[in-house]
Structures are given as C-alpha cells and as structure tokens.
DSSP file (Angstrom, degrees, kcal/mol; ACC not computed):
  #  RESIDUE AA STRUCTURE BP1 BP2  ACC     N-H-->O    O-->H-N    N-H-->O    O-->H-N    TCO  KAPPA ALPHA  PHI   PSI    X-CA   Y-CA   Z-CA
    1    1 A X              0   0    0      0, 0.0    24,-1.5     0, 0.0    25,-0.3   0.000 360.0 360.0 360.0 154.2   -3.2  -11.0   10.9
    2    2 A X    >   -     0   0    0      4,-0.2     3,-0.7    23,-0.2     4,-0.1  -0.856 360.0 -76.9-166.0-168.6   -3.7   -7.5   12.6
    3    3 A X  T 3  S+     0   0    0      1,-0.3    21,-0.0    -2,-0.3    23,-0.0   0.742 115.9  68.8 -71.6 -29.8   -6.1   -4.6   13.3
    4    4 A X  T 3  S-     0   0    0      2,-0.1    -1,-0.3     1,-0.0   115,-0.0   0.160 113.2-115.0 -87.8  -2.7   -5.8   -3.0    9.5
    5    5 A X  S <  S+     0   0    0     -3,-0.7     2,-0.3     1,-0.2    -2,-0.2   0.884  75.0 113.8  75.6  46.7   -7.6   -6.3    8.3
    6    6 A X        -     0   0    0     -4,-0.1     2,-0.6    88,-0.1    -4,-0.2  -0.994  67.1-118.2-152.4 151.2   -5.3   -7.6    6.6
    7    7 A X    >   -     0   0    0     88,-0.3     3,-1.3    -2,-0.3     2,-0.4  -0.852  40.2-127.4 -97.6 109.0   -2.7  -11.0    6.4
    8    8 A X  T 3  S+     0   0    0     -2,-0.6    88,-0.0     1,-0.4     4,-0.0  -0.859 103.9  27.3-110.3 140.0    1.0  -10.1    6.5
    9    9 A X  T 3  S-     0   0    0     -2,-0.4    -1,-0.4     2,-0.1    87,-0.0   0.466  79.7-167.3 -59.5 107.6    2.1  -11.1    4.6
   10   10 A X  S <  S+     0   0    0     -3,-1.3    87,-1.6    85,-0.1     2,-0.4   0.484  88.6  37.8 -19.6 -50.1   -1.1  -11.5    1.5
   11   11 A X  E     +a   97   0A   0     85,-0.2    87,-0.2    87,-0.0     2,-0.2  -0.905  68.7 179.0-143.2 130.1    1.3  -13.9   -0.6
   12   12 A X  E     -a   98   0A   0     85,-4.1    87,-0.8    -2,-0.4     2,-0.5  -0.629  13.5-157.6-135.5  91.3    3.5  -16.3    0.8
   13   13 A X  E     +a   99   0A   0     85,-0.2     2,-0.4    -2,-0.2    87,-0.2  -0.148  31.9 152.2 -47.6  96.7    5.7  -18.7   -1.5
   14   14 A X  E     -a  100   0A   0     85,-3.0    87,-3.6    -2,-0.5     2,-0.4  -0.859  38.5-102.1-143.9-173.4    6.8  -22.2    0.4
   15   15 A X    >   -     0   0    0     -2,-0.4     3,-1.5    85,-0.2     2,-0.2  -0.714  41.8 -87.8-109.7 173.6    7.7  -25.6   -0.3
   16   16 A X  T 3  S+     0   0    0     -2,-0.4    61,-0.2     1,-0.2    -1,-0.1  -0.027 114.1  32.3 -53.7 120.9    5.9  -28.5   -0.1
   17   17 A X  T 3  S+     0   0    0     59,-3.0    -1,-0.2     1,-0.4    60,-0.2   0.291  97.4 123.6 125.6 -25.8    6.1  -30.5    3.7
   18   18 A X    <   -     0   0    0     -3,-1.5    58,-2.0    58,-0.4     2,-0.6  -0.419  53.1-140.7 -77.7 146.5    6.4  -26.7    5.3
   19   19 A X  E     -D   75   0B   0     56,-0.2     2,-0.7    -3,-0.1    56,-0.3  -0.814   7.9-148.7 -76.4 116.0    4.3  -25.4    7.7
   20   20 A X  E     -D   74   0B   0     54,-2.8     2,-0.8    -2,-0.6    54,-0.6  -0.732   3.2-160.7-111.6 127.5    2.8  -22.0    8.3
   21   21 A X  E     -D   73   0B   0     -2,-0.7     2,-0.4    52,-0.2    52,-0.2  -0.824   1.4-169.9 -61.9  80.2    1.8  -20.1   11.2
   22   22 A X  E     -D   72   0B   0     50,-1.2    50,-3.2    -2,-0.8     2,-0.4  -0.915  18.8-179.4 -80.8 132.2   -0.7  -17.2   11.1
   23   23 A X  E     -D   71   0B   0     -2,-0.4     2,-0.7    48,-0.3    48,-0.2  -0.900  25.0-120.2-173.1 123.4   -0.4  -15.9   14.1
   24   24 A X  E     +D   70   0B   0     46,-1.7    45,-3.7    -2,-0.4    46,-0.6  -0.822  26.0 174.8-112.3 100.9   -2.8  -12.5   15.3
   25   25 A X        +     0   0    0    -24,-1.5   -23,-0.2    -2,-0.7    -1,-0.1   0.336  67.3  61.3 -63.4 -21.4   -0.8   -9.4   16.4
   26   26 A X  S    S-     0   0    0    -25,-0.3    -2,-0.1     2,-0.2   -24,-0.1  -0.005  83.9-116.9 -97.1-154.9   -4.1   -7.4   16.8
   27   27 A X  S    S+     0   0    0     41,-0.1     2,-0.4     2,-0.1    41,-0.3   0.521  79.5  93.2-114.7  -7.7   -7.3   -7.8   19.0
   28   28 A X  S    S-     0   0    0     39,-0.1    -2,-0.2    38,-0.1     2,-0.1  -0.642  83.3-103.7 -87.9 145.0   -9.7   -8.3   17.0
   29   29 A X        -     0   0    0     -2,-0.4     2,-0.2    39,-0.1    -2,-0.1  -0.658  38.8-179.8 -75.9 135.2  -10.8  -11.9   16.0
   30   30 A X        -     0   0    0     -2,-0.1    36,-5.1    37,-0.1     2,-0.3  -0.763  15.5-149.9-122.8 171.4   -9.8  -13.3   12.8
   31   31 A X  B     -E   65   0C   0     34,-0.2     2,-0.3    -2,-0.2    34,-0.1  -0.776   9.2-150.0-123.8 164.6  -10.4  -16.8   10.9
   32   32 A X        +     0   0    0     32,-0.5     2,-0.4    16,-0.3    16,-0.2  -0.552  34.1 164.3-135.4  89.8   -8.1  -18.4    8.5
   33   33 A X  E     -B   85   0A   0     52,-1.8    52,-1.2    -2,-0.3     2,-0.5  -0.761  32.7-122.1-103.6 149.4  -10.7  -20.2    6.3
   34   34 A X  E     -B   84   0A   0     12,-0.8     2,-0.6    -2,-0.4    50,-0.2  -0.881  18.8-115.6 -98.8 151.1   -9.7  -21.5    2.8
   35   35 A X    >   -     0   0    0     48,-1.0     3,-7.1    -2,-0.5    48,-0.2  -0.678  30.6-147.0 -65.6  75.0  -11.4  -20.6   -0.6
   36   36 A X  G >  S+     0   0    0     -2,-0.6     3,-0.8     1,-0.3    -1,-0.1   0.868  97.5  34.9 -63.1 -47.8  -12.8  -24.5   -1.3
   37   37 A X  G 3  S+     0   0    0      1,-0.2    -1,-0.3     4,-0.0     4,-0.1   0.612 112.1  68.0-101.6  14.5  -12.3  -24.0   -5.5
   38   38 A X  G <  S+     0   0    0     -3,-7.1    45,-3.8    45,-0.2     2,-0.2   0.216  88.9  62.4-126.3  53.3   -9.5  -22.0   -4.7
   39   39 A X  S <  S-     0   0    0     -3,-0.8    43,-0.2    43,-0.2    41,-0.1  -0.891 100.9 -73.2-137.6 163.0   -7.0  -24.8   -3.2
   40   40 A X        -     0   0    0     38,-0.2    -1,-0.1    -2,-0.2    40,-0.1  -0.081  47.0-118.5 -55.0 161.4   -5.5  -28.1   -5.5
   41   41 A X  S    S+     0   0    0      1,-0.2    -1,-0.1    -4,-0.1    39,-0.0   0.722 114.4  45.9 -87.7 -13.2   -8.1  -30.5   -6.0
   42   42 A X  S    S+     0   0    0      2,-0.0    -1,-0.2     0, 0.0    -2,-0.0   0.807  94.1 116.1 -82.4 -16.6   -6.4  -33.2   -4.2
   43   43 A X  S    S-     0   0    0     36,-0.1     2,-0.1     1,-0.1    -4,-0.1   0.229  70.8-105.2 -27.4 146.3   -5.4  -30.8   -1.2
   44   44 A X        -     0   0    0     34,-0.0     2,-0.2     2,-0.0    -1,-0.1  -0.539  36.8-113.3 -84.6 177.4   -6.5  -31.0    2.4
   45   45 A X        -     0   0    0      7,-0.1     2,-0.3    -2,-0.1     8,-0.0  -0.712  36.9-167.3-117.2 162.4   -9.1  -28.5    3.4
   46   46 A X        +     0   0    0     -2,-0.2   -12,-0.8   -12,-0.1     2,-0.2  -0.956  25.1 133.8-179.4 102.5   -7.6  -26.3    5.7
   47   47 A X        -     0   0    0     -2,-0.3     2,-0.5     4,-0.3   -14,-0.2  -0.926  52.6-105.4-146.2 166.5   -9.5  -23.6    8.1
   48   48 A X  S    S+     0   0    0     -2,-0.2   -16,-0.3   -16,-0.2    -2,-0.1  -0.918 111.8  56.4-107.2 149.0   -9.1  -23.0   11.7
   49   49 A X  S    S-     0   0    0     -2,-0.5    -1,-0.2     2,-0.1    15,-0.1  -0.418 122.9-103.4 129.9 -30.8  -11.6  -24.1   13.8
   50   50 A X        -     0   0    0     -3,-0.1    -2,-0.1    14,-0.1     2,-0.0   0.933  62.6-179.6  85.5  60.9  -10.4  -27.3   11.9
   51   51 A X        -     0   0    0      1,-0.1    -4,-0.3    13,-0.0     3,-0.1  -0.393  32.5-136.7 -62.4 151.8  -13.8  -27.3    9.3
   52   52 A X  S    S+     0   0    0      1,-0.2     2,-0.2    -6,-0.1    -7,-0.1   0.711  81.2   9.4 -54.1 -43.5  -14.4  -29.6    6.7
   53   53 A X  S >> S-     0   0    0     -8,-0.0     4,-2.6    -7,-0.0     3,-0.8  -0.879  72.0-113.4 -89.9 158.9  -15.6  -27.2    4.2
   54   54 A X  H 3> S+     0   0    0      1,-0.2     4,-2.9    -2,-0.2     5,-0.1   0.924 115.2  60.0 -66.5 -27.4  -15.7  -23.8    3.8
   55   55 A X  H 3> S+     0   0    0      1,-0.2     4,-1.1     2,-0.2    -1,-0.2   0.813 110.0  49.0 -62.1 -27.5  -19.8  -23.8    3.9
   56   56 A X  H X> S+     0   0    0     -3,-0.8     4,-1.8     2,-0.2     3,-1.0   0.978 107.6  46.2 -94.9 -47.9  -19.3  -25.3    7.4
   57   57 A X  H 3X S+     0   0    0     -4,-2.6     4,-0.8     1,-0.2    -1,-0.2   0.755 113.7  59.0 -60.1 -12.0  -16.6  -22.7    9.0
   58   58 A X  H 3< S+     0   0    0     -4,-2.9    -1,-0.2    -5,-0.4    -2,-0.2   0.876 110.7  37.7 -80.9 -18.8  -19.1  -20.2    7.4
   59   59 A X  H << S+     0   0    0     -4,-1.1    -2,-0.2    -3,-1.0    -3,-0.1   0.725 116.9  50.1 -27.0 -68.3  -21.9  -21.6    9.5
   60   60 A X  H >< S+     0   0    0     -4,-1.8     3,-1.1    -5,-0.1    -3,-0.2   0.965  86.5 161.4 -65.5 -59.9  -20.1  -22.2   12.4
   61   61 A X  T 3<  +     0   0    0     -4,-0.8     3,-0.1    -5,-0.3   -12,-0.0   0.246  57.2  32.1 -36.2 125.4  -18.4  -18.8   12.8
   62   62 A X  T >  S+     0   0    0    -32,-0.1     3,-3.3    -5,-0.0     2,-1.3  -0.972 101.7  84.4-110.8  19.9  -17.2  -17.5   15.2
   63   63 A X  T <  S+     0   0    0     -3,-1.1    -2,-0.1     1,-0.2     3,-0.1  -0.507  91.9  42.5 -66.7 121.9  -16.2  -20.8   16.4
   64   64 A X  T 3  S+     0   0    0     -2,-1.3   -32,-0.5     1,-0.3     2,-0.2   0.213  91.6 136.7 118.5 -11.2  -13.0  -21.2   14.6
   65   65 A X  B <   -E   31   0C   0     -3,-3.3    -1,-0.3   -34,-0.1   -34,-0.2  -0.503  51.6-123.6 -86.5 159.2  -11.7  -17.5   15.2
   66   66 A X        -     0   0    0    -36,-5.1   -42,-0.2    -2,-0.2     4,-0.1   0.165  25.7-158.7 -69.2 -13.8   -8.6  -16.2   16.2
   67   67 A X    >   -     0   0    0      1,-0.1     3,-1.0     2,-0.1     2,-0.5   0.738  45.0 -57.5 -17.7-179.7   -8.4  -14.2   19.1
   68   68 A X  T 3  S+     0   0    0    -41,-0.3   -43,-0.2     1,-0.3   -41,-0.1  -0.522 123.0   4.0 -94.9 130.0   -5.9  -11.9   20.1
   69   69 A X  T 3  S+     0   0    0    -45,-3.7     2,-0.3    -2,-0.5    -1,-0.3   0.340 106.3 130.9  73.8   4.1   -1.8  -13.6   20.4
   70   70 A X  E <   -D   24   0B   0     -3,-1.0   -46,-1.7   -46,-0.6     2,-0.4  -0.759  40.3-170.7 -87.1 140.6   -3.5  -16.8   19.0
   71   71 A X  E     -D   23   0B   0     -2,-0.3     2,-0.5   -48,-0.2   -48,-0.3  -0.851  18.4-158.9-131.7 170.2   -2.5  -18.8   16.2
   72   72 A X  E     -D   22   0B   0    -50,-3.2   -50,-1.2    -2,-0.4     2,-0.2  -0.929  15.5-150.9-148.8 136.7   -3.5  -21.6   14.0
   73   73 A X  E     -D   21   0B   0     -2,-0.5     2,-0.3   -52,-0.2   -52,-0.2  -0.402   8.9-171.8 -89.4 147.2   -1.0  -23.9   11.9
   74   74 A X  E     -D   20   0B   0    -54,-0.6   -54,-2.8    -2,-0.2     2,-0.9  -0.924  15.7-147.3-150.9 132.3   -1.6  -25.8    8.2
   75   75 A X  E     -D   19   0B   0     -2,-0.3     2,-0.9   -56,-0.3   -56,-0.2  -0.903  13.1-152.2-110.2 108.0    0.7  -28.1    7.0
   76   76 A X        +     0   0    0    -58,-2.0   -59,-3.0    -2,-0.9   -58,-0.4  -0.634  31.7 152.3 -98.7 122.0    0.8  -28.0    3.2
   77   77 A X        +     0   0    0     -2,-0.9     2,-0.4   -61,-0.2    -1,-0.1   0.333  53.2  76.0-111.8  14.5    1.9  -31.0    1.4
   78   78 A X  S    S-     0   0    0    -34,-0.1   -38,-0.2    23,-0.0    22,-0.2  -0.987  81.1-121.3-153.0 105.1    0.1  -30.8   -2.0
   79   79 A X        +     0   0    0     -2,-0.4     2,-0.3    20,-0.1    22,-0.2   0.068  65.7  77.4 -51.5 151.4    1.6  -28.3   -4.6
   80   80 A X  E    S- C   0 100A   0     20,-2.3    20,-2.8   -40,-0.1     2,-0.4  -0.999  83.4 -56.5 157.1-167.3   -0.6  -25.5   -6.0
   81   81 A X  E     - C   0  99A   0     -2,-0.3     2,-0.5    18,-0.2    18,-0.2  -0.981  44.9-161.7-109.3 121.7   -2.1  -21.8   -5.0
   82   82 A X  E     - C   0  98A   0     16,-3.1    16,-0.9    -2,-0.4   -43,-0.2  -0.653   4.7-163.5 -93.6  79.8   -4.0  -22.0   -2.0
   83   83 A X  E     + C   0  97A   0    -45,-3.8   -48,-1.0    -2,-0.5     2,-0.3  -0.364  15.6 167.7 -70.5 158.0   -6.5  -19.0   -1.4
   84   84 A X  E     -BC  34  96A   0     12,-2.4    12,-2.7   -50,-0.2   -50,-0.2  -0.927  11.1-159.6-164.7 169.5   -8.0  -18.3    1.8
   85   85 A X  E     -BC  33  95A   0    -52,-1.2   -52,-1.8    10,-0.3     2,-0.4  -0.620  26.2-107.9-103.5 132.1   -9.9  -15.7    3.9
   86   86 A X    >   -     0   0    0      8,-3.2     3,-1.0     1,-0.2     8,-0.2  -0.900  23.3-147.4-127.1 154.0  -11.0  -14.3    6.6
   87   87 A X  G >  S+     0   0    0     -2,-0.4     3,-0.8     1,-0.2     4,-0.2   0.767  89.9  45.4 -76.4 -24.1  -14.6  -14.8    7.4
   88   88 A X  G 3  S+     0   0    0      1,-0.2    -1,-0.2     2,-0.1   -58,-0.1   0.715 127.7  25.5 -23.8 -57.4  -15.5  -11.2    9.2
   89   89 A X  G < >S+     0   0    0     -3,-1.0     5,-2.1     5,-0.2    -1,-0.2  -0.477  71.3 120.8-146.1  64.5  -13.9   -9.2    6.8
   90   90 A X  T < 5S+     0   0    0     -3,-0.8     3,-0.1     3,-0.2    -1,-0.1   0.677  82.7  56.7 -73.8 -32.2  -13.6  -10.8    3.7
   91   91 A X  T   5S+     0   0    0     -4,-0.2    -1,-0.1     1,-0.2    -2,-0.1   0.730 102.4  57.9 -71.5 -25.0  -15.6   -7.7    2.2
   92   92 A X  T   5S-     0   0    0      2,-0.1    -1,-0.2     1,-0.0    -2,-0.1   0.469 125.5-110.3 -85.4  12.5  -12.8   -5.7    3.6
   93   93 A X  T   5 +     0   0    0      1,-0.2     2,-1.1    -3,-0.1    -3,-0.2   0.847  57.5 159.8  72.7  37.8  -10.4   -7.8    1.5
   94   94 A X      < +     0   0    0     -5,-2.1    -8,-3.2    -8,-0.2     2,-0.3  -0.823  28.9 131.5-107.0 102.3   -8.6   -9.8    4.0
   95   95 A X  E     + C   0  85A   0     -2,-1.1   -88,-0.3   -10,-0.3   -10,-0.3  -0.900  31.5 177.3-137.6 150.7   -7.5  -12.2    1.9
   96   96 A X  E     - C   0  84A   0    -12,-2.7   -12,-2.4    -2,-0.3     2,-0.3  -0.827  17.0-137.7-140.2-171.9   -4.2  -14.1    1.1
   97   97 A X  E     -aC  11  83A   0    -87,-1.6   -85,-4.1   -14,-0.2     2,-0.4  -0.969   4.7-163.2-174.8 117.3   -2.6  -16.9   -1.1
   98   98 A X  E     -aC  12  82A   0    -16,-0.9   -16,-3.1    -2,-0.3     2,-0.6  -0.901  13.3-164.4-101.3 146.7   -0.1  -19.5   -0.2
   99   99 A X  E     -aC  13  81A   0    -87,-0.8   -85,-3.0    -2,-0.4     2,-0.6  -0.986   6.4-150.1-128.2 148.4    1.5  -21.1   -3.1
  100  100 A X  E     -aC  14  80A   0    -20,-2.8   -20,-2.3    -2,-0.6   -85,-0.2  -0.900  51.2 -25.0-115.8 124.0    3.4  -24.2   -2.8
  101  101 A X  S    S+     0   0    0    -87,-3.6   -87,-0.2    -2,-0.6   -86,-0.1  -0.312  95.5  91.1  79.9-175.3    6.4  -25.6   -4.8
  102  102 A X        +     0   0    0      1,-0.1    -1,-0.1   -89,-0.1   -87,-0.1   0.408  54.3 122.4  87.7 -13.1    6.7  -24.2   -8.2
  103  103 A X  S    S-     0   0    0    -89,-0.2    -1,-0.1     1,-0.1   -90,-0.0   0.643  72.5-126.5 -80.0 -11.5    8.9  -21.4   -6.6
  104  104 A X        -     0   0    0      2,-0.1     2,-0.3     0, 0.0    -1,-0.1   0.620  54.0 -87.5  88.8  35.3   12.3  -22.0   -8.9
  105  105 A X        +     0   0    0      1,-0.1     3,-0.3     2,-0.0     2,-0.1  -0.642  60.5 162.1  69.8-128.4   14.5  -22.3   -6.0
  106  106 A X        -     0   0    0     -2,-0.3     3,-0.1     1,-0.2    -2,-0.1  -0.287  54.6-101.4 161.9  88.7   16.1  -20.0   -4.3
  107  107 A X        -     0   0    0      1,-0.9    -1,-0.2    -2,-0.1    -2,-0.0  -0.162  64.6-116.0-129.5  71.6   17.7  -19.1   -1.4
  108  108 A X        +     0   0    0     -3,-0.3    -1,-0.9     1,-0.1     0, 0.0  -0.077  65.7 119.2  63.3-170.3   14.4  -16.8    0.4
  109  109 A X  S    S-     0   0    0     -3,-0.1    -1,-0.1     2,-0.0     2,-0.0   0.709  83.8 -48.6  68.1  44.4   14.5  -13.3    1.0
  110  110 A X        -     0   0    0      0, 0.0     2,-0.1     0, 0.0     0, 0.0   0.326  57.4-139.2 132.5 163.8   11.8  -11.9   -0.9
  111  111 A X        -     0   0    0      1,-0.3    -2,-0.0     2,-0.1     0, 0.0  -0.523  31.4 -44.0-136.4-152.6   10.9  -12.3   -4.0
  112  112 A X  S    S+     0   0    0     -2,-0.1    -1,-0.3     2,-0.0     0, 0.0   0.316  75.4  70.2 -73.3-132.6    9.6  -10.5   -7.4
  113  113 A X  S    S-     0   0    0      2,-0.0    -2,-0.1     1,-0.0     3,-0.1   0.798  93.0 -64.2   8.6 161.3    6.8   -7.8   -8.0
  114  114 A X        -     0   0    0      1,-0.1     3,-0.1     3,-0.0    -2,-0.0  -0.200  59.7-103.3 -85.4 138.4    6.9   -4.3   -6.9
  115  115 A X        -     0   0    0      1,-0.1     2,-0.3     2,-0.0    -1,-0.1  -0.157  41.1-118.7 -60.3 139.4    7.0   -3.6   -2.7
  116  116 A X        -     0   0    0     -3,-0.1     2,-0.5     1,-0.0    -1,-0.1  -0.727  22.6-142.7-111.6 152.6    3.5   -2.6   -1.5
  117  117 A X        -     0   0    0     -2,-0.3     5,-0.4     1,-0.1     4,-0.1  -0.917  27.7 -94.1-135.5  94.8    3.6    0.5   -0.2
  118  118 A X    >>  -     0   0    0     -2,-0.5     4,-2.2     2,-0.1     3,-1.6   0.431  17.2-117.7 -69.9-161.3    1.3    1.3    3.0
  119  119 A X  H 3> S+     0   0    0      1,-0.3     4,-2.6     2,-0.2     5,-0.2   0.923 108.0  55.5 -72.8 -52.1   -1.9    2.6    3.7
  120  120 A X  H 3> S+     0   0    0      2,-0.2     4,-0.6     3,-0.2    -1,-0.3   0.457 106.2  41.3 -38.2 -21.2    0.0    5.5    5.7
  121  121 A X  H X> S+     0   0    0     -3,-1.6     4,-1.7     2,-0.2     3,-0.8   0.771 109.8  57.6-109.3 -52.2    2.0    6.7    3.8
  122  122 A X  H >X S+     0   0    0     -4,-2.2     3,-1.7    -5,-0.4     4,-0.6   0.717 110.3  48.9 -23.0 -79.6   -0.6    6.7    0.8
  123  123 A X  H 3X S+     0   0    0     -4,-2.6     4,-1.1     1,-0.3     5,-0.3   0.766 113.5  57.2 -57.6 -54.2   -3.0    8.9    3.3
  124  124 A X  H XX S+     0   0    0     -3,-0.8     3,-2.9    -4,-0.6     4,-2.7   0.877 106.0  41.4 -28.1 -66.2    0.5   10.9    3.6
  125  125 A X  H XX S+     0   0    0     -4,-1.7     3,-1.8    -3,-1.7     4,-1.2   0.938 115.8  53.4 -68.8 -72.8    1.2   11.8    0.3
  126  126 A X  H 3X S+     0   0    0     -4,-0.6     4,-1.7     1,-0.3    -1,-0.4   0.552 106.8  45.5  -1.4 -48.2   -2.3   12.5   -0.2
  127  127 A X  H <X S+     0   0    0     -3,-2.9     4,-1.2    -4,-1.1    -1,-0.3   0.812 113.2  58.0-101.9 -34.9   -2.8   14.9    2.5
  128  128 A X  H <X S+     0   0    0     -4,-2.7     4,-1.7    -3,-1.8    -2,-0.2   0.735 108.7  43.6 -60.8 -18.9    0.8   16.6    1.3
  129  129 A X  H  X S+     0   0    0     -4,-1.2     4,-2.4    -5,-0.2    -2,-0.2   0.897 108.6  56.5 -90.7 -47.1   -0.4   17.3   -2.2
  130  130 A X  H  X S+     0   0    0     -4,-1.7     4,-1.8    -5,-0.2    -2,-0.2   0.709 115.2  43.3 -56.0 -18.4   -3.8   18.5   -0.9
  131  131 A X  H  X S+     0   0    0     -4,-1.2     4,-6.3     2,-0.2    -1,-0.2   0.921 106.9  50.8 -50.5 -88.9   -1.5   20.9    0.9
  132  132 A X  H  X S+     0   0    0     -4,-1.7     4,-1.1     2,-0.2    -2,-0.2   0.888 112.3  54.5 -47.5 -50.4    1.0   21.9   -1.8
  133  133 A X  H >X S+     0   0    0     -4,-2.4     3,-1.5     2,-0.2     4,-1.1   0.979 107.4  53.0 -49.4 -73.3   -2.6   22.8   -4.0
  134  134 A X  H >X S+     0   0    0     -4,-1.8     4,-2.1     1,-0.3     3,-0.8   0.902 114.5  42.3 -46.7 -49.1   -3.9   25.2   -0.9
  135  135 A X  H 3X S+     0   0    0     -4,-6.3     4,-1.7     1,-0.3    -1,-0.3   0.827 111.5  47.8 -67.6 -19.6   -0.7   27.0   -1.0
  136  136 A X  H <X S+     0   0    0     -3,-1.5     4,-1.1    -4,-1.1    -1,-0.3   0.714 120.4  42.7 -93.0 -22.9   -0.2   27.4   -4.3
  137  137 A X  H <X S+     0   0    0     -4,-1.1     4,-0.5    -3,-0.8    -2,-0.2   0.527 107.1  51.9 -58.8 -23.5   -3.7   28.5   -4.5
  138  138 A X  H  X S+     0   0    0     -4,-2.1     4,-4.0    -5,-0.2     5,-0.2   0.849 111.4  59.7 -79.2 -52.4   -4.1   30.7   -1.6
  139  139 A X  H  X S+     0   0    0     -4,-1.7     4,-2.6    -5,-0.4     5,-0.5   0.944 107.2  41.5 -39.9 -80.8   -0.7   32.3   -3.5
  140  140 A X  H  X S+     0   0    0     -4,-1.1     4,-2.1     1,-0.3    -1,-0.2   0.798 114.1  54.0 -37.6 -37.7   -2.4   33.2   -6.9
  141  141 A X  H  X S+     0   0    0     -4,-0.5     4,-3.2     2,-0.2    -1,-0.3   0.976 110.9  43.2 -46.6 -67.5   -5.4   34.4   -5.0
  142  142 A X  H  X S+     0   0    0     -4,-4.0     4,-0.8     1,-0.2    -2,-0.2   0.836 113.5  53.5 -40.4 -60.4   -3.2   36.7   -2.9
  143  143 A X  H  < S+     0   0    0     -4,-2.6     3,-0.5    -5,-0.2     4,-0.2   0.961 119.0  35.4 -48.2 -48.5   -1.1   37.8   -6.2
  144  144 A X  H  < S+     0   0    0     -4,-2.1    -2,-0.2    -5,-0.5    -1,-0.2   0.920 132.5  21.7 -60.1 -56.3   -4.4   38.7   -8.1
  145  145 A X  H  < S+     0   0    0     -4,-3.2    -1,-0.3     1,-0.1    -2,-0.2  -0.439  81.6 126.8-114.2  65.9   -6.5   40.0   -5.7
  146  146 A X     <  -     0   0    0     -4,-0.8     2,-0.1    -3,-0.5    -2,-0.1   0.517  66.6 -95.2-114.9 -47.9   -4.3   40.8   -3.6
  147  147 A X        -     0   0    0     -4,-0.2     2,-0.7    -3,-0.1    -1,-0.3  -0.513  37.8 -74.6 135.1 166.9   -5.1   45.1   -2.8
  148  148 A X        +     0   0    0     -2,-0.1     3,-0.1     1,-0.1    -3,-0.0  -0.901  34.2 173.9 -97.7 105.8   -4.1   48.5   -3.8
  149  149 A X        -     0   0    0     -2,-0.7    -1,-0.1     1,-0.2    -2,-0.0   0.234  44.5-130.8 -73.3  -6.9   -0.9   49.4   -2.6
  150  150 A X        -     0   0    0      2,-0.0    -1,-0.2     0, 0.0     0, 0.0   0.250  52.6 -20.1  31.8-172.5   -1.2   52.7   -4.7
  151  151 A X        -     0   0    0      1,-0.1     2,-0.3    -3,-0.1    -3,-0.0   0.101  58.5-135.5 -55.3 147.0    1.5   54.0   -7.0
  152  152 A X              0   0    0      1,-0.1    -1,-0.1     0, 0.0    -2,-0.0  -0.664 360.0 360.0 -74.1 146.3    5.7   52.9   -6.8
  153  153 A X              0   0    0     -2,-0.3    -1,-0.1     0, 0.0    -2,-0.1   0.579 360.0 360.0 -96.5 360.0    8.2   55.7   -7.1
C-alpha cells in the first residue's frame, strides 16, 4: 500500500497455508478489508481491524486502518480468488485479488499478462506527444505564414 492509492502488487498468486503481509510504505492510512461475495464460500473473513464482516469494518472505520510502516497479516488456507479493498479509497480503485492454489506450479518470478506500465510514465508520454503536435504545428504555421522575404536572385 502507498500514497498513489493503490496495492503493490493488485494481483498476487500463492499457495494454500501461505501468508501475506500488506505492509504501508506511504502515510496515509489504509484498510485491507475483504469483498464478503468476493472470497470462497467456506473462507475465513479476513479485514484488518480483525472484522467479522465487511458491513462491520465499514461501520467501524477507521478503526481497523493502517497507518504509516504498519502492517496487517491473513493467512489463507482455503483455495479460490479472494478480493479485497480499501475502505477510503475504494472509489479511487484501490483494490486487489489474492488467488490461492490453482497456480500450475511453478518456480515464482512473475507470472503471465502484459507488465503494467506506470502512471508516470503514462503522464510522460502524454506530455511528449502534446509537445511533438506544438512543434510540428508552430512549424507549418511558420512555413505558411511565415512573411515576405521579397524576391530570390
């Protein structure tokens, strides 16, 4: 968890028995609440603040938040996809998914779909095309109306 509102990683692949750490790198308070129809149905329910249900760490909040170099642990024993949340800025889309088992083996170190590319350098590229367009516009301008030089010899 961090300042950018977001859970790094979003998607995390482990096996059953393991334990996971979310752990806040920023300053801001975060929760780690889970998504109540979106965990197995035989799963334990699994927020910090150590809720029963999600209705009640949404109630409760902010008891159950993260502060900043704090973390809070879940031990998943029950294969499936687990979503969860956090409750502050869940409209800002700080969300993730653990999925447990299932993973085909294995030996780590990252797995498929395409490498997410951040929010910085998106804003980059952006602000470099918006760029490359002024000059190449300012240019045509220049060529066209440009002035009268009067005649070459």
């Amino acid at each position: 968890m961090n300042d950018n509102l977001e859970f790094v990683p979003a998607e995390a692949q482990v096996d059953p028995g393991t334990t996971v750490t979310w752990e806040n790198v920023g300053s801001i308070e975060h929760s780690v609440t889970a998504y109540e129809d979106e965990i197995p149905d035989d799963a334990e329910y699994f927020a910090s603040g150590d809720f029963d249900s999600e209705s009640s760490a949404r109630d409760a909040y902010p008891d159950g938040s993260i502060g900043g170099d704090g973390t809070y642990e879940h031990t998943f024993e029950t294969e499936g996809e687990y979503g969860y949340f956090c409750i502050p800025h869940e409209s800002a889309g700080m969300t993730g998914t653990v999925t447990v088992g299932g993973g085909g083996g294995g030996d780590g170190g990252g797995g498929g779909g395409a490498p997410t590319l951040p929010d910085s350098a998106k804003t980059l590229g952006i602000v470099a095309a918006g760029a490359m367009s002024a000059v190449l516009g300012l240019a045509y301008f220049f060529i066209k109306y440009g002035g009268d030089y009067g005649e070459f010899e």
